[in-house]
RORO-427223 format. One line per field, with one value per residue: residue number from 1; residue in three letters; x, y, z of N, C-alpha, C in turn. Coordinates in nm, 2 decimals, padded with zeros to 4 digits. Example, Ala and Ser with C-alpha at 12.3 -4.5 7.8 and 13.67 -1.06 7.14 Angstrom:
! RORO-427223
sevex <- [1, 2] .
rotor <- [ALA, SER] .
n_px <- [01.32, 01.28] .
n_py <- [-00.57, -00.22] .
n_pz <- [00.78, 00.71] .
ca_px <- [01.23, 01.37] .
ca_py <- [-00.45, -00.11] .
ca_pz <- [00.78, 00.71] .
c_px <- [01.32, 01.29] .
c_py <- [-00.33, 00.00] .
c_pz <- [00.78, 00.79] .
END
This chain:
! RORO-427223
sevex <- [1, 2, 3, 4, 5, 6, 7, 8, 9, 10, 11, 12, 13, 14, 15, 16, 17, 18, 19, 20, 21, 22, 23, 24, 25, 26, 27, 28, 29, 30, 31, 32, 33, 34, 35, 36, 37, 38, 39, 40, 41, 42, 43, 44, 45, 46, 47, 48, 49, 50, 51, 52, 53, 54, 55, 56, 57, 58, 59, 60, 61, 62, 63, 64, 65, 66, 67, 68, 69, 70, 71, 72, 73, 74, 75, 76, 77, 78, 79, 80, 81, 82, 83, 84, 85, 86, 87, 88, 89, 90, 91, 92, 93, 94, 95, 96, 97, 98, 99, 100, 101, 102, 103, 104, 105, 106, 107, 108, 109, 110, 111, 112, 113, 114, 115, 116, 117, 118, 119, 120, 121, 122, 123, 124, 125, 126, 127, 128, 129, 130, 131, 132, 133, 134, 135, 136, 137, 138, 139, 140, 141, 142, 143, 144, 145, 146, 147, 148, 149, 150, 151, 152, 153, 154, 155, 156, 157, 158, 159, 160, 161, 162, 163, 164, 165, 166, 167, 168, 169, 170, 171, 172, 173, 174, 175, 176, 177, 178, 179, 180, 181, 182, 183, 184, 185, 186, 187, 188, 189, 190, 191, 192, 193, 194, 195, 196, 197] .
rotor <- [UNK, UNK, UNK, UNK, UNK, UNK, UNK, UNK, UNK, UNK, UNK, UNK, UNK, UNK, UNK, UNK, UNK, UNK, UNK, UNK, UNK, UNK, UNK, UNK, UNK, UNK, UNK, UNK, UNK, UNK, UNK, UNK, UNK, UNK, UNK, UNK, UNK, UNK, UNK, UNK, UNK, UNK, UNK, UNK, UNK, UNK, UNK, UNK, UNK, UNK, UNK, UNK, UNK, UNK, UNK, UNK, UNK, UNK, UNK, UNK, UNK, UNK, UNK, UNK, UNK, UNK, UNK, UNK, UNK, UNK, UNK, UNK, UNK, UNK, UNK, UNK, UNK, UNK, UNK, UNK, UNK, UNK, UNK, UNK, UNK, UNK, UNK, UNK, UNK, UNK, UNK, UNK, UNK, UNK, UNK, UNK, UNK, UNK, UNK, UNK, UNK, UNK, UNK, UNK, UNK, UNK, UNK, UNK, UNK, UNK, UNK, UNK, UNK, UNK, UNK, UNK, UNK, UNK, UNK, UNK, UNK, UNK, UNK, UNK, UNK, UNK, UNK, UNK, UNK, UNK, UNK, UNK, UNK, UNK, UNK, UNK, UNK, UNK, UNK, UNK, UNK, UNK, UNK, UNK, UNK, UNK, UNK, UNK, UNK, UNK, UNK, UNK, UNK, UNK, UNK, UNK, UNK, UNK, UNK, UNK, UNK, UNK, UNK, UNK, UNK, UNK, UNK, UNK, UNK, UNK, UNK, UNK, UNK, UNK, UNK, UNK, UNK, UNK, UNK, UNK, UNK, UNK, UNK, UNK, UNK, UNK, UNK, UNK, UNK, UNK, UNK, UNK, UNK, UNK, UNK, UNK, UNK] .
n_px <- [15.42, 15.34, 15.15, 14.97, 14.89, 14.78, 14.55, 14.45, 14.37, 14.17, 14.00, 13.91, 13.82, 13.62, 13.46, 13.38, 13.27, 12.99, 12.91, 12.85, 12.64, 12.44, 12.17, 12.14, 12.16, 11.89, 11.85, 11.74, 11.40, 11.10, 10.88, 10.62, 10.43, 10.54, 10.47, 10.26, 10.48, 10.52, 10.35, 10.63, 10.74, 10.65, 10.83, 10.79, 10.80, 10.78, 10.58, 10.17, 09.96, 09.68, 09.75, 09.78, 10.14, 10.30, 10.07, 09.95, 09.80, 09.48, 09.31, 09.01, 08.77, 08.65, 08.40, 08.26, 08.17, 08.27, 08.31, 08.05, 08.02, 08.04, 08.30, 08.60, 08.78, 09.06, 09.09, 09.38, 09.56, 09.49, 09.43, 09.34, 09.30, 09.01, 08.90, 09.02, 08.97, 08.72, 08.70, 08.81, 08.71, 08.47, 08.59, 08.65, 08.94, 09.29, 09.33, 09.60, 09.68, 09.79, 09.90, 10.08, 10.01, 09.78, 09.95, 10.00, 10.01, 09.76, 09.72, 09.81, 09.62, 09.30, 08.95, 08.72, 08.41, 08.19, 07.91, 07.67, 07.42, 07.10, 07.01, 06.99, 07.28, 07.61, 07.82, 08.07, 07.97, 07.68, 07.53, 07.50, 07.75, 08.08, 08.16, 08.42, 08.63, 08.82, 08.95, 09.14, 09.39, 09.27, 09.40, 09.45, 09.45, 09.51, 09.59, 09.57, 09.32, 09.10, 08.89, 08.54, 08.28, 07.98, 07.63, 07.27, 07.02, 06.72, 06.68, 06.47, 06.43, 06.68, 06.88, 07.07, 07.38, 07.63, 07.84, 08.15, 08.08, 07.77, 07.77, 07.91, 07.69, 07.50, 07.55, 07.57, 07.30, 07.19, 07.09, 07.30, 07.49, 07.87, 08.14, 08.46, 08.70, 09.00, 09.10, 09.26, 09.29, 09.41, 09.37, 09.33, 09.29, 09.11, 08.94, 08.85, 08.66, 08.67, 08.91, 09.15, 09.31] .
n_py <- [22.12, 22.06, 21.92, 22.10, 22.30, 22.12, 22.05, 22.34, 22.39, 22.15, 22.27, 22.53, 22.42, 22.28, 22.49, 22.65, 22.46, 22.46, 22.71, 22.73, 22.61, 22.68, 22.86, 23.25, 23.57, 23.74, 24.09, 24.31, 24.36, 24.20, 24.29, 24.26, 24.01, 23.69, 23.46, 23.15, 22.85, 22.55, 22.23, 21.96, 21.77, 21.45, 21.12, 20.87, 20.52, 20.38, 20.25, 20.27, 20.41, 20.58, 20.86, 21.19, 21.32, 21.47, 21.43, 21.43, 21.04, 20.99, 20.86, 20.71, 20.77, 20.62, 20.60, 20.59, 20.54, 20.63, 20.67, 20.81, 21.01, 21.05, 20.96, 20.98, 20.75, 20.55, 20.21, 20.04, 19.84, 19.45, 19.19, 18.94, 18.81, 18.78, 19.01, 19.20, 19.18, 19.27, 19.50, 19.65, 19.61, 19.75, 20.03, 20.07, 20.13, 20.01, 19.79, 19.62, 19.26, 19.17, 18.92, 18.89, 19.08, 18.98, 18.84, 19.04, 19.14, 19.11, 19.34, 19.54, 19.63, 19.81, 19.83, 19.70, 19.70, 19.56, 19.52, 19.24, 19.23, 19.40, 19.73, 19.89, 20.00, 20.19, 20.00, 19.75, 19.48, 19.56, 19.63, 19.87, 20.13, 20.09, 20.02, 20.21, 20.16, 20.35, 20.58, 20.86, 20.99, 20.83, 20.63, 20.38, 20.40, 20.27, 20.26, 19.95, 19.76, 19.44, 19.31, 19.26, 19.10, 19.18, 19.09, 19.11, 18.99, 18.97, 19.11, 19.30, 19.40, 19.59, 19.89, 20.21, 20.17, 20.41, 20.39, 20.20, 20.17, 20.15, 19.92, 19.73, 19.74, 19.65, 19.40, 19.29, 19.36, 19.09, 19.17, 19.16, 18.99, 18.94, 18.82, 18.82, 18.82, 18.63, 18.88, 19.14, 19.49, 19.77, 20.08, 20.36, 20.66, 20.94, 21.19, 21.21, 21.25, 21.59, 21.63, 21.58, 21.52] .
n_pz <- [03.02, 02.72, 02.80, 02.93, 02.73, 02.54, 02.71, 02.72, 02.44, 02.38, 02.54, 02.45, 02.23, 02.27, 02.40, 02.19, 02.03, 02.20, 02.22, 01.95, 01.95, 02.12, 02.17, 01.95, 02.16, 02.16, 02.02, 02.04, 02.18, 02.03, 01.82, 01.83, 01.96, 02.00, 01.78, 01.79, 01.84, 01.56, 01.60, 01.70, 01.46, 01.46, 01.43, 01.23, 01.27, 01.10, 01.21, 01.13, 01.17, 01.13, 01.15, 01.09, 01.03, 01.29, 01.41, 01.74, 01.88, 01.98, 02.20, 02.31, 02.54, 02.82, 03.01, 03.31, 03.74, 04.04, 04.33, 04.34, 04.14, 03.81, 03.61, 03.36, 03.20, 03.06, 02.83, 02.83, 02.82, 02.88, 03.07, 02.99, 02.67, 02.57, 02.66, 02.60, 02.33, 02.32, 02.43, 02.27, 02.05, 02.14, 02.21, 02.02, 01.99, 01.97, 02.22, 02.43, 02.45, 02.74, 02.90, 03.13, 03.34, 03.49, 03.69, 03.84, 04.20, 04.44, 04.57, 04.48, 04.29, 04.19, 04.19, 03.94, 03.93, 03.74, 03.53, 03.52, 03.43, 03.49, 03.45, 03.07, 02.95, 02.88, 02.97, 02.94, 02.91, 02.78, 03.00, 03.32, 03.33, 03.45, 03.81, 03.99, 04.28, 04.49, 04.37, 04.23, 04.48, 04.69, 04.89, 04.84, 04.55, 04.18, 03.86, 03.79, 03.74, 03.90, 03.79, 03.86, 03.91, 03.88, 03.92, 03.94, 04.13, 04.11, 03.83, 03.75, 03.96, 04.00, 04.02, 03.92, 04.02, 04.16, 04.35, 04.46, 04.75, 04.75, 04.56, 04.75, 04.93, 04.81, 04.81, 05.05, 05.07, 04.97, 04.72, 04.52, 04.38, 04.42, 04.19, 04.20, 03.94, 03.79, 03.64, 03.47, 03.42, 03.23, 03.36, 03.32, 03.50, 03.36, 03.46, 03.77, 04.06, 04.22, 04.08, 03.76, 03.43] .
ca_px <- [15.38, 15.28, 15.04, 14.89, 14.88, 14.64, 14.39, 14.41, 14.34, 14.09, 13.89, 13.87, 13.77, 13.45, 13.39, 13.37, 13.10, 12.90, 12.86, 12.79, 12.53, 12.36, 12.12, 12.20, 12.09, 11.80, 11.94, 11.62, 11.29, 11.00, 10.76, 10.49, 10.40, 10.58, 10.38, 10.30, 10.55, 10.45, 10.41, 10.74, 10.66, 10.70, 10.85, 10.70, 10.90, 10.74, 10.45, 10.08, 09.87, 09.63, 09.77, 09.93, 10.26, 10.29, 09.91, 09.91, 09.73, 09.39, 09.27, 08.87, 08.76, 08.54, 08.25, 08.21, 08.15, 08.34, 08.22, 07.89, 08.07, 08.08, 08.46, 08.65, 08.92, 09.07, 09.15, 09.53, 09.61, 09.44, 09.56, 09.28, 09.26, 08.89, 08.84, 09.09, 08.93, 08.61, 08.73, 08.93, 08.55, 08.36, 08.62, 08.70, 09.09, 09.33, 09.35, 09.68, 09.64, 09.94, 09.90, 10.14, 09.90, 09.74, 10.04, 10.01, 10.00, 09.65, 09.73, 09.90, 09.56, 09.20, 08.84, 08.63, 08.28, 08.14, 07.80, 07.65, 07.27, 07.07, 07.00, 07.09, 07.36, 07.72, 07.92, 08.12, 07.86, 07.54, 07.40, 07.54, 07.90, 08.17, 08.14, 08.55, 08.66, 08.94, 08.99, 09.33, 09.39, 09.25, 09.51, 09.46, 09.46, 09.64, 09.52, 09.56, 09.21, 09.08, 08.74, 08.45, 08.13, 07.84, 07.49, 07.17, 06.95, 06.63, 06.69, 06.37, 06.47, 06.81, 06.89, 07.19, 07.52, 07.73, 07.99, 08.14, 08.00, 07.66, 07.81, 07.90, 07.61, 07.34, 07.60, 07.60, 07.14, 07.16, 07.05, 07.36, 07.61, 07.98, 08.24, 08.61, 08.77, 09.12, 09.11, 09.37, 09.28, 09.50, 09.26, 09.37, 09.23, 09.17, 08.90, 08.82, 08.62, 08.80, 09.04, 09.18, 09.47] .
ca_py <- [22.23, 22.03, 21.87, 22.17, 22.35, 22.02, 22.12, 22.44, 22.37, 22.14, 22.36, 22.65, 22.36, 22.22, 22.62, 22.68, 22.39, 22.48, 22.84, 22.73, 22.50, 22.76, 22.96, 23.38, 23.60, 23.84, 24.20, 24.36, 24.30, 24.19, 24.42, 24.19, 23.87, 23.57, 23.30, 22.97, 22.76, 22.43, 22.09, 21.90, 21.66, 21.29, 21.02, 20.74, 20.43, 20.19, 20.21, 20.34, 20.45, 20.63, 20.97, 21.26, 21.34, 21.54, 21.49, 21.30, 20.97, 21.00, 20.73, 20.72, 20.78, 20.55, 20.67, 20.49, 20.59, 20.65, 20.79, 20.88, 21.10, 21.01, 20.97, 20.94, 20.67, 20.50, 20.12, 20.05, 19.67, 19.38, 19.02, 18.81, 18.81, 18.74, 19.09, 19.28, 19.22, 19.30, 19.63, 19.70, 19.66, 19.87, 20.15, 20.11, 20.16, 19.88, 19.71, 19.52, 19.13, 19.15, 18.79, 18.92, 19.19, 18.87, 18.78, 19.16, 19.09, 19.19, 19.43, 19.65, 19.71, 19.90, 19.72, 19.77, 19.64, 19.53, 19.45, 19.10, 19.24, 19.51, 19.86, 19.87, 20.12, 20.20, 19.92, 19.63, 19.37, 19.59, 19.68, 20.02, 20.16, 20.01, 20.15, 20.22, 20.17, 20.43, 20.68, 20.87, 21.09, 20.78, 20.51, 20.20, 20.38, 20.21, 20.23, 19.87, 19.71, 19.37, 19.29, 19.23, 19.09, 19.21, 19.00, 19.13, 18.90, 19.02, 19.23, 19.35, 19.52, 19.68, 20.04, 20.22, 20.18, 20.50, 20.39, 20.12, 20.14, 20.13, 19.75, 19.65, 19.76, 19.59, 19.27, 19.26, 19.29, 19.02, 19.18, 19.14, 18.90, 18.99, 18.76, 18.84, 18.75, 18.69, 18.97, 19.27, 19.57, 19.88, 20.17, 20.52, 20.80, 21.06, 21.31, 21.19, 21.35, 21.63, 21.62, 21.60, 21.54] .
ca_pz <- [02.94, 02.65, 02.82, 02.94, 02.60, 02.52, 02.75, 02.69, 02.33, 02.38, 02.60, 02.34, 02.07, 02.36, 02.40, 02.03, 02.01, 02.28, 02.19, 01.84, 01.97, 02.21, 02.11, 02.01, 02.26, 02.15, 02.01, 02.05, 02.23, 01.98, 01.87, 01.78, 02.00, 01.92, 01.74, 01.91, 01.74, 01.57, 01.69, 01.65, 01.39, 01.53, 01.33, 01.15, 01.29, 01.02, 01.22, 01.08, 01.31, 01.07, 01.16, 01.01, 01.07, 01.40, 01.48, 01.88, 01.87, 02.07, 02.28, 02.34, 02.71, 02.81, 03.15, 03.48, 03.84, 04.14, 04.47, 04.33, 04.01, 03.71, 03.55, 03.26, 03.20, 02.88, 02.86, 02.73, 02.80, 02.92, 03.07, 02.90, 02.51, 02.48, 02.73, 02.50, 02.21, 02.37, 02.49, 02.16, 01.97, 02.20, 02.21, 01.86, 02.01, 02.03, 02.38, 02.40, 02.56, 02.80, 03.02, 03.22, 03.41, 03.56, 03.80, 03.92, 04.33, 04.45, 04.66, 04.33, 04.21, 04.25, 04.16, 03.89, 03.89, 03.59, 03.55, 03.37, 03.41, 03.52, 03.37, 02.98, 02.90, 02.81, 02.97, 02.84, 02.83, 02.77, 03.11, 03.35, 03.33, 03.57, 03.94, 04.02, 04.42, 04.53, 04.25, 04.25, 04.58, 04.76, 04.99, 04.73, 04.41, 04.10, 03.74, 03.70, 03.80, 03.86, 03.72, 03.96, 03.83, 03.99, 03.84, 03.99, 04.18, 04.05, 03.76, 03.72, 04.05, 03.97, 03.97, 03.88, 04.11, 04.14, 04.40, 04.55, 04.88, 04.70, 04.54, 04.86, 05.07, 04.73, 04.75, 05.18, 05.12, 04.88, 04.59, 04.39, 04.38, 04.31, 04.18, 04.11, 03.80, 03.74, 03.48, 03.53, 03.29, 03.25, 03.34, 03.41, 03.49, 03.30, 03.56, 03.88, 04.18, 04.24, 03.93, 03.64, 03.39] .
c_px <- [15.30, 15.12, 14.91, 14.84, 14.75, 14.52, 14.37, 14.29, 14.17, 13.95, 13.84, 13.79, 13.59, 13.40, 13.33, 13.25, 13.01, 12.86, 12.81, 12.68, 12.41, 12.29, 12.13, 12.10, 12.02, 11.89, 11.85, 11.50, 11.20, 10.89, 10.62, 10.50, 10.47, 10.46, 10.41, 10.41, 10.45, 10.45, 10.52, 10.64, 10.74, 10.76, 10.80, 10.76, 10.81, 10.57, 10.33, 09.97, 09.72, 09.64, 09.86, 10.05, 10.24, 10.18, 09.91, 09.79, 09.61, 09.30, 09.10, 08.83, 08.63, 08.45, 08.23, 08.17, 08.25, 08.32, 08.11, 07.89, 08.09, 08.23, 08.49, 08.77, 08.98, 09.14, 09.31, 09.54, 09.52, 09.48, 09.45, 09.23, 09.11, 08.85, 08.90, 09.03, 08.78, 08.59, 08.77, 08.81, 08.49, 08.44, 08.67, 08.86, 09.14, 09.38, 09.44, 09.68, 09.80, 09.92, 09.98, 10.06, 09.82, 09.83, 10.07, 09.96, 09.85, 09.64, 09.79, 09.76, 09.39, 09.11, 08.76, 08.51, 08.22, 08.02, 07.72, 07.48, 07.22, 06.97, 07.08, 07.17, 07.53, 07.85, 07.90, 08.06, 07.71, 07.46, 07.52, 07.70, 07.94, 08.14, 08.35, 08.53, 08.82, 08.98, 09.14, 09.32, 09.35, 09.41, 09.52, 09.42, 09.56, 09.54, 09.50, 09.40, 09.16, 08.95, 08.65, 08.33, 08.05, 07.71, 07.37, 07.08, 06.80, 06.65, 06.58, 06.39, 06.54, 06.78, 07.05, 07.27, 07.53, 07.87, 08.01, 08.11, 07.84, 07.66, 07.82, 07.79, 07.47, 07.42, 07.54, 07.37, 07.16, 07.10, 07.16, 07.45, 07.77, 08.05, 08.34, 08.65, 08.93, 09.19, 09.15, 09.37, 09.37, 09.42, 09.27, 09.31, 09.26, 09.10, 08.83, 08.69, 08.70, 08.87, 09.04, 09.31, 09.45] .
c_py <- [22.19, 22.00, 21.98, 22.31, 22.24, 22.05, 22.19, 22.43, 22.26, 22.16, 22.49, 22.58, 22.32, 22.38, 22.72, 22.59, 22.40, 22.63, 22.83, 22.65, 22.60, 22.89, 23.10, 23.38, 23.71, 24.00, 24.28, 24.30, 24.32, 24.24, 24.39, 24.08, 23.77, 23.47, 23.18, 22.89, 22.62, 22.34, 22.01, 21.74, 21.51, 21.18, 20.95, 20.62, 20.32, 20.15, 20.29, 20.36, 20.55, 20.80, 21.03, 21.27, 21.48, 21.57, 21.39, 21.26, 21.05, 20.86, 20.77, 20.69, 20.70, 20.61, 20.53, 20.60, 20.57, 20.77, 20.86, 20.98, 21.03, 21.09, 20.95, 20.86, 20.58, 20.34, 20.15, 19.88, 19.60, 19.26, 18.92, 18.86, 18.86, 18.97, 19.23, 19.32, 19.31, 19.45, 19.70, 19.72, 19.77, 19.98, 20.20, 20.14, 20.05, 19.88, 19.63, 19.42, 19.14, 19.06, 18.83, 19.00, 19.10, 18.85, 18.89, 19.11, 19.15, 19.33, 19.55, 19.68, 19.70, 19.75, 19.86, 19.69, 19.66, 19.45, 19.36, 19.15, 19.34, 19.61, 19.83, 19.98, 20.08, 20.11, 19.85, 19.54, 19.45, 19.67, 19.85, 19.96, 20.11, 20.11, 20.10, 20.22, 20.28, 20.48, 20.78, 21.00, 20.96, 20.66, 20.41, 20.26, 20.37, 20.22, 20.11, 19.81, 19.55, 19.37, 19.21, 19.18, 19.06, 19.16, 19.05, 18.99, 18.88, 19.13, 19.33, 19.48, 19.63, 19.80, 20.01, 20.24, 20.31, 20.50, 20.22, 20.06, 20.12, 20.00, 19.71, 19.63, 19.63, 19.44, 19.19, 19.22, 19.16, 19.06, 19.16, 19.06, 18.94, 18.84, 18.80, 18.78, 18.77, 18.75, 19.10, 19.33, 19.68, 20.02, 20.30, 20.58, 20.89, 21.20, 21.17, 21.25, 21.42, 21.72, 21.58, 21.57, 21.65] .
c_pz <- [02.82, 02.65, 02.87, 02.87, 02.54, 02.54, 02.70, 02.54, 02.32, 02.47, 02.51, 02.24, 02.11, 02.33, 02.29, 01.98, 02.10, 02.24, 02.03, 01.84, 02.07, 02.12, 02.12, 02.08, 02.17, 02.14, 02.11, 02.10, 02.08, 01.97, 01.85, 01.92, 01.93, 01.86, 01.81, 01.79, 01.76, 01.62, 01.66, 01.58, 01.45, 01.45, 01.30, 01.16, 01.22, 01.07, 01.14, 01.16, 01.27, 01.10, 01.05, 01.05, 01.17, 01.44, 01.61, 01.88, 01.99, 02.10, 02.30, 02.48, 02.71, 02.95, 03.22, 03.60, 03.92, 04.20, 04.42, 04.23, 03.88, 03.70, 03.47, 03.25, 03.01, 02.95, 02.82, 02.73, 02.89, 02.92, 02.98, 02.77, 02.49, 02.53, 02.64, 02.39, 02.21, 02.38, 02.35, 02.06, 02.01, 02.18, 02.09, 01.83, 02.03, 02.17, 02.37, 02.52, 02.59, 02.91, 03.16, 03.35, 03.56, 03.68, 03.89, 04.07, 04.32, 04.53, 04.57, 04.27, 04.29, 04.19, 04.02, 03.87, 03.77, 03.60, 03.44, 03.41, 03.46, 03.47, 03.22, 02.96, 02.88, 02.84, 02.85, 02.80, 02.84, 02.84, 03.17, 03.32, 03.44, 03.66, 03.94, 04.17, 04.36, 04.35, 04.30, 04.36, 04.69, 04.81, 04.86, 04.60, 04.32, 03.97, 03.67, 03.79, 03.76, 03.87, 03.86, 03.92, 03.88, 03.92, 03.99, 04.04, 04.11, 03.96, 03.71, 03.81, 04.04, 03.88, 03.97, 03.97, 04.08, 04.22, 04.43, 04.67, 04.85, 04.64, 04.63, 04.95, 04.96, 04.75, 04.97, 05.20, 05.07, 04.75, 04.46, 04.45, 04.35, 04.28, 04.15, 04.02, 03.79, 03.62, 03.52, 03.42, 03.32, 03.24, 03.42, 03.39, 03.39, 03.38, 03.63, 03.98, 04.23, 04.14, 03.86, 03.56, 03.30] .
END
């Protein structure tokens, strides 16, 4: 009996904090629109990040190709220092050097062609933007990518890539050369062919 006086008791005391924790119920419907409520403000864990309080950081999208579209993607981490920093200048956002990234199997990530000559424009070293293989919807897509580095044969020649099958087919005439690098970037999508976040 005692014991079941206990529960009792402390089931009225749980149902006493749960209903004082649940929100009332609405007396009346609202005769205006609600307002958007604000953004929950975020905390400040020591870090400084040059934001206000409850403003979400913004990363800087960087432009490449895949399948003949231009896309938008953002670095985040990178396994080699020197490519980090590199990335972390041009996008004006920090790139964090994670070594680790490097021991990723190959088969865990996409390609990104990077080009050391060519056309000048908005890539990493000067000349066109990266061509991407397998963008997201495709069999082999992963946002982490290892670095490819495509060098024109004649650069006087060289036009602008837009896919990978356009790298492979300029690498299979001979006009460009690829190399792989063991350099593993972290590069997600942000719109694709297709899509979107």
């Amino acid at each position: 009996m005692i014991a079941k006086v206990r529960f009792l008791t402390s089931l009225v005391v749980a149902m006493g904090v749960l209903s004082a924790c649940a929100p009332a119920a609405e007396v009346a419907a609202p005769t205006q629109p609600a307002a958007t409520p604000a953004p929950t403000p975020t905390t400040d864990m020591g870090m400084d990040m040059g934001m206000e309080m409850g403003e979400a950081p913004s990363v800087p999208a960087g432009l490449a190709y895949a399948e003949g579209e231009e896309i938008r993607f953002i670095h985040t981490e990178a396994s080699d220092a020197e490519i980090a920093g590199l990335l972390t200048d041009m996008m004006s956002s920090p790139v964090l050097h994670v070594p680790s990234l490097a021991e990723i199997p190959e088969s865990a990530t996409a390609i990104a062609y990077v080009f050391a000559n060519g056309p000048e424009g908005m890539g990493p070293l000067g000349f066109q933007v990266d061509v991407f293989d397998n963008p997201p919807g495709s069999t082999g897509y992963s946002p982490l990518r290892r670095l490819h580095l495509v060098t024109w044969a004649d650069p006087a020649q060289a036009v602008e890539l837009t896919s990978a099958a356009e790298v492979l087919e300029a690498a299979a005439s001979g006009l460009v050369t690829v190399e792989a690098k063991p350099i593993v970037v972290n590069m997600p999508f942000l719109t694709w062919p297709g899509g979107g976040r």
